[in-house]
C-alpha positions in Angstrom: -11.1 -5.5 -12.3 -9.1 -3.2 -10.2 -7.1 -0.3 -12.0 -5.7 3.1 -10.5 -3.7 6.1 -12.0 -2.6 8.2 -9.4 -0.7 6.7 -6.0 -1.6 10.4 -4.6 -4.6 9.3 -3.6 -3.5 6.2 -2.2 -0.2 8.2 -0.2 -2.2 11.3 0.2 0.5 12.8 2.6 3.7 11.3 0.8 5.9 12.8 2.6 4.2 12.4 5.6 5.2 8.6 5.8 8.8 9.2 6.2 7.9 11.4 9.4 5.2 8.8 11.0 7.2 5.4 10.2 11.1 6.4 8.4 12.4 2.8 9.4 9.6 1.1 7.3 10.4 3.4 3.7 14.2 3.1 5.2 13.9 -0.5 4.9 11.8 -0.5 1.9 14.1 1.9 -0.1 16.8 -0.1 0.6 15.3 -3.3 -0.9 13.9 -1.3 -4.2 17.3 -0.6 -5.0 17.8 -4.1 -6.8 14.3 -4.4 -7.9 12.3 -3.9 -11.3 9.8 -1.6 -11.7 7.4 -5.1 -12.1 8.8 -6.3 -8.8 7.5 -2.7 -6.8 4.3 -2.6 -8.7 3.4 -6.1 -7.4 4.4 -4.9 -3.9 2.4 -1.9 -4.0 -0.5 -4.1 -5.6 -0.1 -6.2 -2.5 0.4 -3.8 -0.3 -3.5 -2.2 -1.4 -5.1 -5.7 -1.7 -3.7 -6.0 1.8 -4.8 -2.7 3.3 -8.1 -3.5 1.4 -8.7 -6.3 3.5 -7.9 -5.0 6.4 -10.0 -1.9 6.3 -13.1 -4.6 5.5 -12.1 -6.7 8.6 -12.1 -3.5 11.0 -15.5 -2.1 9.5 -16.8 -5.8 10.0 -15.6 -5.7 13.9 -17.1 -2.1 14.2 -20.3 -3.0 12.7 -20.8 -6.5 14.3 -19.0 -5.9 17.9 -19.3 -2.5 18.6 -15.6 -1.5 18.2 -12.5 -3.3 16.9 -10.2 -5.5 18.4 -6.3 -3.7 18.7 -4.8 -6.4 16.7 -7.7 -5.5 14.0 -6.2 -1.7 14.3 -2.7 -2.8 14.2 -3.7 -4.5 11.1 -5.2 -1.8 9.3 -2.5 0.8 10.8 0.1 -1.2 9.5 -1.2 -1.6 5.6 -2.0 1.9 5.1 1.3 2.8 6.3 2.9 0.3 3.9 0.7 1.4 1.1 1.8 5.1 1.7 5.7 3.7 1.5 5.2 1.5 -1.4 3.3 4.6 -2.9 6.2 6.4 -2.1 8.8 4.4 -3.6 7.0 4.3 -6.4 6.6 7.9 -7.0 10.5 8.4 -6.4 10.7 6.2 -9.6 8.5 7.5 -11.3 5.9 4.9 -11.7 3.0 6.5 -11.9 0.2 3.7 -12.4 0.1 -0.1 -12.5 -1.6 -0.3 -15.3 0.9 -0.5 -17.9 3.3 -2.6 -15.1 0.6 -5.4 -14.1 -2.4 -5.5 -16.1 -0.2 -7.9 -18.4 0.6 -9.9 -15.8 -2.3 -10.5 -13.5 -6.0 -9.8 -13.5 -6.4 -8.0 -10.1 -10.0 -8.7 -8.8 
């Protein structure tokens, strides 16, 4: 099963998210506002499952054809930016770990 504690080392440069991509935890912020604690967990749980996958998919290129294809980089750009805002976001709440906020709700594999 998948826990964590600490979005830190998810969002290692917190603040450095709202320098590289401010639209993307502009937009995000803005949609948190109505949302329950539950609701950003599970975005944020999504949000590393996605970035997860997309990491596998451009070591898979790397390993198998020499170098990754852009949309594969795109990809995995894209999910650790969006784990880093969700991370974010998050933090500013004061949700700390998605252990108490999902573990009754979903087995994460």
């Amino acid at each position: 099963m998948f826990y964590t504690s600490a979005f830190d080392e998810f969002a290692c440069v917190p603040c450095g998210i709202t320098v590289t991509n401010p639209a993307m935890v502009a937009r995000i912020r803005a949609q948190s506002v109505a949302m329950s604690d539950y609701e950003i967990a599970a975005h944020l749980g999504n949000a590393i499952a996605s970035s997860t996958d997309a990491a596998h998919a451009l070591a898979w290129e790397q390993s198998q054809l020499g170098e990754a294809s852009a949309e594969t980089l795109v990809d995995a750009e894209y999910f650790e930016e969006l784990v880093a805002a969700w991370s974010l976001i998050a933090s500013e709440r004061g949700i700390d770990s998605l252990d108490g906020l999902l573990i009754d709700v979903v087995a994460v594999h």
